[in-house]
C-alpha positions as CSV (number, residue, x, y, z in Angstrom):
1,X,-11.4,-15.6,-9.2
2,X,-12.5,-12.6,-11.0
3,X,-11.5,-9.1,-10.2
4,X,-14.7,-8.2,-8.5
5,X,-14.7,-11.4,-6.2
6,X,-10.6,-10.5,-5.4
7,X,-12.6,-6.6,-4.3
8,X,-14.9,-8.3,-2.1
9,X,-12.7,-10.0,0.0
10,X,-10.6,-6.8,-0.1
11,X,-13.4,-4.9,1.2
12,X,-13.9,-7.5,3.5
13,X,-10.9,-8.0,5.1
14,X,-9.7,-3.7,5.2
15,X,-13.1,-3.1,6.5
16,X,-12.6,-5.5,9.4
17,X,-9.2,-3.8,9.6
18,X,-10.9,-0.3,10.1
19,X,-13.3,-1.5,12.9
20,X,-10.5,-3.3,14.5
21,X,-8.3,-0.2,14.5
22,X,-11.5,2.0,15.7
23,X,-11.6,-0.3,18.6
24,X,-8.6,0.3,19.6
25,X,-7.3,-3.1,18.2
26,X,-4.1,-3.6,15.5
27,X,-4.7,-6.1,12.2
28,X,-2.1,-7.9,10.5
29,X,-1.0,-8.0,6.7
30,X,-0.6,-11.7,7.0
31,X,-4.1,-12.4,6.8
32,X,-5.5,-15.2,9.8
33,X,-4.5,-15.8,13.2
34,X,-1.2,-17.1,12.8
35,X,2.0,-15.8,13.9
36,X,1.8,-12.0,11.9
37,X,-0.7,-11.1,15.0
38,X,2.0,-9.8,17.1
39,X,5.2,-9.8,14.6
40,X,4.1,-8.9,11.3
41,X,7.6,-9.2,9.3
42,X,5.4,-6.6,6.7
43,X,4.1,-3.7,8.9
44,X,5.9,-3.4,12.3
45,X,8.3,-0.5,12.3
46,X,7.6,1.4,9.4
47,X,7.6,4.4,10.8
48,X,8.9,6.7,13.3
49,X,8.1,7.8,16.7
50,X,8.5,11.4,15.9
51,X,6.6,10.6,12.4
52,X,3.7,9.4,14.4
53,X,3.5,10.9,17.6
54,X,0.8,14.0,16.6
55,X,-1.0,11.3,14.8
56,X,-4.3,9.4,16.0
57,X,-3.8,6.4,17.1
58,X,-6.4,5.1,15.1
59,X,-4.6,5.8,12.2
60,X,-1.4,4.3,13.1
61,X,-3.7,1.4,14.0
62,X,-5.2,0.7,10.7
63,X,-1.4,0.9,9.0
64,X,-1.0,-2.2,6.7
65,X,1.5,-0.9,4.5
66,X,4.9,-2.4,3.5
67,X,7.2,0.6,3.9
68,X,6.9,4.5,4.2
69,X,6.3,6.1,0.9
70,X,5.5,9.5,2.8
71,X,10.0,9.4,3.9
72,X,11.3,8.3,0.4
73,X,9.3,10.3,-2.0
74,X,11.0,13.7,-1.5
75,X,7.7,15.3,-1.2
76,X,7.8,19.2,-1.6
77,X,5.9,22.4,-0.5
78,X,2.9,22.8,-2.8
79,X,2.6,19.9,-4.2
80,X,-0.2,17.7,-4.8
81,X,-0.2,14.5,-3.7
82,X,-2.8,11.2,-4.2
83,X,-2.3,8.1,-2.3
84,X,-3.9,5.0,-3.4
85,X,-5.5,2.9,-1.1
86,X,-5.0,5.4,1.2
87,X,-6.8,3.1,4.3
88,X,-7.0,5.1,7.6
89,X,-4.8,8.1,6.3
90,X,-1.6,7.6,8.0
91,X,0.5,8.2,4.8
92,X,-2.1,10.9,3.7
93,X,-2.2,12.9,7.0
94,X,2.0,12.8,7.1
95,X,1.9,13.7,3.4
96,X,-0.5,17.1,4.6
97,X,2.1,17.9,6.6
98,X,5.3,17.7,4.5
99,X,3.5,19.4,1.1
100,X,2.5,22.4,3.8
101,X,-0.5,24.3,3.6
102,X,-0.1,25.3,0.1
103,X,-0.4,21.9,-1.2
104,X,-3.0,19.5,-0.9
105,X,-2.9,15.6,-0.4
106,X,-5.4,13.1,-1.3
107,X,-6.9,9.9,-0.5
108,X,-8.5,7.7,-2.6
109,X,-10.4,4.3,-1.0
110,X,-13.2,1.8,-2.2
111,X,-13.8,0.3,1.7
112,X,-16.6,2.7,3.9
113,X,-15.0,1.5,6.9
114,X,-11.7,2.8,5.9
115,X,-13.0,6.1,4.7
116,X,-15.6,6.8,7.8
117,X,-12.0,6.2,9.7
118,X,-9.8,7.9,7.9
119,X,-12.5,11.4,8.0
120,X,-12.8,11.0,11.3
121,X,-8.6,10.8,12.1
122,X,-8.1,14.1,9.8
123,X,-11.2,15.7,12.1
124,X,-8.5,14.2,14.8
125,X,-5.7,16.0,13.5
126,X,-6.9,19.4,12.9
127,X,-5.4,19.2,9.1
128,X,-7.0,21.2,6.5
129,X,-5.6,20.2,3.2
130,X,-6.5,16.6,2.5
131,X,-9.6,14.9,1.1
132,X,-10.2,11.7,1.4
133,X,-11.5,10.4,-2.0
134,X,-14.5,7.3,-2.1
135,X,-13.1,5.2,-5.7
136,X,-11.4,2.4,-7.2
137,X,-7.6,2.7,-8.0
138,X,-8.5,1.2,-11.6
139,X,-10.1,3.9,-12.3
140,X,-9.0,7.5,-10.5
141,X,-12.2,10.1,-9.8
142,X,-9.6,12.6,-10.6
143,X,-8.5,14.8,-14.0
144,X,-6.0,14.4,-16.3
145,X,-2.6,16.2,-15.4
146,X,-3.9,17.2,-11.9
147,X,-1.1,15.2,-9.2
148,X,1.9,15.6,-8.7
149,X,3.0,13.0,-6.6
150,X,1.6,9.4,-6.7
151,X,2.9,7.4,-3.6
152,X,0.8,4.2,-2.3
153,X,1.5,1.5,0.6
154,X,1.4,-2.1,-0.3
155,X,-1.9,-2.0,-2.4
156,X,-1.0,-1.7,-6.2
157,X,-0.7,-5.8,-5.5
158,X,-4.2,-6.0,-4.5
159,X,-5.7,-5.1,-7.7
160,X,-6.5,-7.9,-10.4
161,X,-5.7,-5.1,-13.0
162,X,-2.0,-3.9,-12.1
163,X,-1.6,-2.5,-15.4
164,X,-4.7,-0.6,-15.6
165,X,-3.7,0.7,-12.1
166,X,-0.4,2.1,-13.8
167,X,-2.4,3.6,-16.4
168,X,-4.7,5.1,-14.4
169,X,-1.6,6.9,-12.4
170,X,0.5,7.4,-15.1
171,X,-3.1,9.7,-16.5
172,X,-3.8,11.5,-13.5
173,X,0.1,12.7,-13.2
174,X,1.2,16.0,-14.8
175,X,3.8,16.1,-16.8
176,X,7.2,15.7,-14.8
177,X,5.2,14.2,-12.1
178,X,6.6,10.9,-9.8
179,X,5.3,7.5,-9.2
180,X,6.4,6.8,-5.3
181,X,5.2,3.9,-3.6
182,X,5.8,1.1,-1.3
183,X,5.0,-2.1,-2.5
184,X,5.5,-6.0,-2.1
185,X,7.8,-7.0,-5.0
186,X,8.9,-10.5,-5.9
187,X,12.9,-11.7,-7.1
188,X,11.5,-15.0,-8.5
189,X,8.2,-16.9,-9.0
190,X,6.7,-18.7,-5.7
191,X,5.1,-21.8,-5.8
192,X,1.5,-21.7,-7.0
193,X,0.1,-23.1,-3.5
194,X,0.9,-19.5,-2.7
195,X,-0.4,-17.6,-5.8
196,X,-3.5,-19.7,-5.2
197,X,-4.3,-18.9,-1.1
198,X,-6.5,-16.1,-1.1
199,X,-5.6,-14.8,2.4
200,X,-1.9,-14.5,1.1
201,X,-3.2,-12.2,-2.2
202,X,-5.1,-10.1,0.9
203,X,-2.1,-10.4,2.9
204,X,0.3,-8.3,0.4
205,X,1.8,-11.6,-0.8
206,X,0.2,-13.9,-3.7
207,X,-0.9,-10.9,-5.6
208,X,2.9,-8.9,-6.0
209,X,4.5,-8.6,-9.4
210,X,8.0,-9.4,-9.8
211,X,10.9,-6.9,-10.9
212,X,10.3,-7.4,-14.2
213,X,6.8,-7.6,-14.3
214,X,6.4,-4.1,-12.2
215,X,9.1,-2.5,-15.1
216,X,7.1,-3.6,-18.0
217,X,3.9,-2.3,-16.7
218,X,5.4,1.5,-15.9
219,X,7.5,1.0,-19.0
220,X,4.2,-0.2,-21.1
221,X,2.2,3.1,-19.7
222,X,4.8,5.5,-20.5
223,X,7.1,5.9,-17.5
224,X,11.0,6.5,-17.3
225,X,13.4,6.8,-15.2
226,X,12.1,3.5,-13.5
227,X,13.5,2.7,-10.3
228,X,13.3,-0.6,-7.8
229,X,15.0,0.0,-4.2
230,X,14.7,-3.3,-1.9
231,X,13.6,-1.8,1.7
232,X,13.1,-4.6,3.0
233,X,14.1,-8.7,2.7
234,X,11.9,-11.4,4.0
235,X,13.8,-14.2,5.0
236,X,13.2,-17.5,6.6
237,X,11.8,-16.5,9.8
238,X,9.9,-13.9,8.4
239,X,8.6,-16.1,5.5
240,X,7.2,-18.9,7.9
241,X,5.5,-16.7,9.7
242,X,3.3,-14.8,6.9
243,X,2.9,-18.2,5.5
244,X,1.3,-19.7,9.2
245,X,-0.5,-16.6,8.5
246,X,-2.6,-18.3,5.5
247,X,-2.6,-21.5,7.1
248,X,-0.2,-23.2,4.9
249,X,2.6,-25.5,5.3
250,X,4.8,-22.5,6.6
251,X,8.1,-25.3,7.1
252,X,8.3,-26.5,3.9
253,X,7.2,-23.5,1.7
254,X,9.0,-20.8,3.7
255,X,12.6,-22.9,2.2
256,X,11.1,-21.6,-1.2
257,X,10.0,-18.1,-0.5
258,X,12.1,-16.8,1.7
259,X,14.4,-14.6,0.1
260,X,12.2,-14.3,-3.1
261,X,10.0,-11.5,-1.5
262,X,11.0,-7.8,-0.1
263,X,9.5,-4.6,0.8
264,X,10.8,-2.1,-2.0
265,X,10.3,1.6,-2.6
266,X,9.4,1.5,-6.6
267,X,10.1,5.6,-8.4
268,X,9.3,6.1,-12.1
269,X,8.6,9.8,-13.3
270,X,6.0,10.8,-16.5
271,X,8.0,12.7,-19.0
């Protein structure tokens, strides 16, 4: 499929996820019906209730990360931060909060839905310093040099262009600045049937890089001090039930998978 057929369906399926969430309603990383609906192994408790609690619940609602970039990234007063993919804000709003008012944090979307929602829950939140950003993360609608932080929440394996996504952050960062995001990460190949199923790519699964892969591309565009911290293991339980999720033998292929995928915070700082 080419990359912009792999952004339609993205739009597709996050701007369902922003109506849903609008309606009071939660989605599901798995993609489908399947099990994910009411225990996605991905998403469910990510986050705090104290993290949470002044939020919208609209936000919270349209959460379809992996992990919580906004607790591991050691954000500090003043600085700015860009979340890619930022969806309806939750990391971006929490990120406002930690930088303080002398900071500023952005978002940066392609999906309407998702950006319409993601206004409306900073309106919600009374918070000043955010703007929410309408792009691609392939290609950044900010300067050179102007971020200091870079965190994102299971969406860098969305693209079809990882590396130019690392390019594109490693550009935008100043000098000294930090790549901190939560991704989907691989420990081993999966079995093409998987690569293949286009609800697991939307889903935070077909589309992850492995370890190596994710090094190479941060090492390729000029990052150091790269570091991969597992978060998160999905095991057999968890496996079969993203992979019911895509409508896939869940039995047979979850005995392969399981294991071979976690939740992990990736950090890797510009010189």
């Amino acid at each position: 499929m080419s990359t912009d057929g792999l952004k339609a369906i993205v739009r597709e399926k996050y701007g369902e996820a922003a109506r849903r969430a609008s309606s009071g309603g939660k989605s599901s990383c798995c993609g489908g019906s399947g099990g994910c609906e009411t225990a996605d192994p991905i998403t469910s408790d990510l986050y705090s209730g104290s993290e949470t609690a002044g939020l919208p619940k609209e936000a919270v609602l349209a959460s379809l990360g992996c992990g919580n970039p906004t607790a591991l990234a050691e954000l500090r007063e003043g600085d700015v931060v860009l979340d890619l993919g930022s969806g309806g804000g939750i990391d971006v709003l929490l990120s406002a909060g930690r930088v303080g008012p002398s900071g500023k944090a952005y978002g940066l979307d392609m999906t309407d839905e998702m950006l319409e929602l993601a206004r409306e829950n900073q309106r919600r939140a009374g918070v000043e310093n955010v703007e929410f950003l309408r792009g691609e993360i392939e290609s950044i609608p900010l300067p050179d040099d102007s971020v200091d932080v870079i965190i994102s929440n299971c969406v860098v394996n969305l693209s079809g262009d990882k590396r130019e996504v690392i390019a594109e952050a490693f550009r935008v960062l100043k000098p000294g600045g930090r790549f901190a995001v939560s991704d989907v990460v691989l420990r081993g190949e999966v079995p093409a049937v998987v690569k293949q199923s286009m609800e697991l790519w939307v889903g935070c699964i077909a589309g992850a890089l492995t370890e190596s892969e994710f090094r190479s591309h941060l090492a390729d565009a000029g990052f150091r001090q790269i570091e991969i911290e597992p978060t998160r293991i999905y095991e057999f339980e968890d496996a079969r039930a993203f992979l019911s999720g895509g409508g896939l033998d869940s039995e047979v292929l979850a005995r392969e998978v399981g294991g071979c995928v976690m939740g992990a915070f990736v950090r890797a700082s510009k010189p």
